[in-house]
N, C-alpha and C positions, 0 to 999 in steps of 0.2 A: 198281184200286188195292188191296193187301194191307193188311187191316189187321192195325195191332201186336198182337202177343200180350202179354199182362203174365204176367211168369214171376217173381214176386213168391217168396221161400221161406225157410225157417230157414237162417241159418249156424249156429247153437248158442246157449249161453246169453249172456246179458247178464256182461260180464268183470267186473262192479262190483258184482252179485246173482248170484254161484251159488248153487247148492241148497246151502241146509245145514241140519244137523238141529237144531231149535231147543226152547225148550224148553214148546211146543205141539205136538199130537199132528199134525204139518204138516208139508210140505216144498213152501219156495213155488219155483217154475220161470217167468223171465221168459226166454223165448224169444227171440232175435234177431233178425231179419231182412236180409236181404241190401241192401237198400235204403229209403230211405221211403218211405211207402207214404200215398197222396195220401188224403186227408179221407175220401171218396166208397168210396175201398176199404176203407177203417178199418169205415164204415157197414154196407158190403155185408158183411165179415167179422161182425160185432155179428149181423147177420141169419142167415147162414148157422149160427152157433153157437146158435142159439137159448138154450133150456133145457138145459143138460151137468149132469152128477153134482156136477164141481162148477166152480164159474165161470170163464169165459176172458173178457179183455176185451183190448182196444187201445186204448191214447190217441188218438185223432188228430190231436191237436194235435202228437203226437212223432209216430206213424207207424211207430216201429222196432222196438217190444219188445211181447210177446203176453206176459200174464199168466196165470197160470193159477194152482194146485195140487194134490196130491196128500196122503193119509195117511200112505202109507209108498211108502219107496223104490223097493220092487218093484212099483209100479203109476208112475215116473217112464216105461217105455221106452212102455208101451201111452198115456200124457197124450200122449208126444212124438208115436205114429202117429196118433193123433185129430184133434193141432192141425195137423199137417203134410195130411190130408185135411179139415179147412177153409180153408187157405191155398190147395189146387189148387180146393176149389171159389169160392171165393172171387173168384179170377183169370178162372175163366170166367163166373161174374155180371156181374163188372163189365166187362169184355170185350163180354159180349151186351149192359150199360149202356149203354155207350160207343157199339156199335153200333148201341143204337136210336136213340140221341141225334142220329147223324149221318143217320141215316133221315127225319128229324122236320123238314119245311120251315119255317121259320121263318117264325112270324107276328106282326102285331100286337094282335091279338085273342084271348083264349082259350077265347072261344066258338067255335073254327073247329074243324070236323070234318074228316078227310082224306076224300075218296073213295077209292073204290076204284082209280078210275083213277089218284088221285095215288100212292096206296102203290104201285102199280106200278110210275109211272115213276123215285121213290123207289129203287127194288130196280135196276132197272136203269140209274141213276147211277152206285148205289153199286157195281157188278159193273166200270164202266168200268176199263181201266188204261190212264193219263196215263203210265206208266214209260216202253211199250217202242214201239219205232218202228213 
């Protein structure tokens, strides 16, 4: 069985907050996204950004707009190639998330250790495809 890829990405800025020059030495940039984007990814993105020059966040309660800023205009195109390479890494965290999650036999207990035999046959569940004939 294939699993889904999340291609999670900017469409542009928020129609409601464009960049405008204000009268702090600022230019704030709420980034768009293509669709919303579930809790868990909001998380994984907050991770992947760590520490930046200067802060990028996401709601996740909304899920759609990455915040961010800049001092001057001419450091707006190098914010937008930074937050667009946390957004691909981003998709592939949560991705390998998802996928350990589906790896993870469910138990009643949370003292259960996996062996090794079980992460094996773990991997080769998940390798099955139920699709084709």
């Amino acid at each position: 069985m294939m699993a889904e890829v999340t291609n999670i990405k900017i469409i542009g800025f928020d129609e409601e907050r464009p960049p405008m020059i204000q009268t702090r030495p600022c230019v704030d940039l709420v980034f768009q996204l293509d669709q919303e984007a579930p809790p868990e990814w909001c998380k994984c993105f907050s991770e992947v950004t760590g520490k930046t020059r200067y802060p990028i966040s996401i709601n996740p309660e909304e899920g759609i707009f990455i915040e961010t800023w800049v001092k001057k205009p001419e450091e707006i195109e190098g914010s937008l190639a930074s937050v667009k390479k946390f957004v691909a890494a981003t998709n592939v965290n949560y991705d390998d998330m998802l996928r350990r999650r589906r790896n993870v036999v469910h138990v009643d207990s949370p003292d259960v250790v996996l062996s090794p035999a079980q992460l094996a046959l773990n991997k080769i569940v998940e390798s099955l495809d139920f699709e084709t004939s």
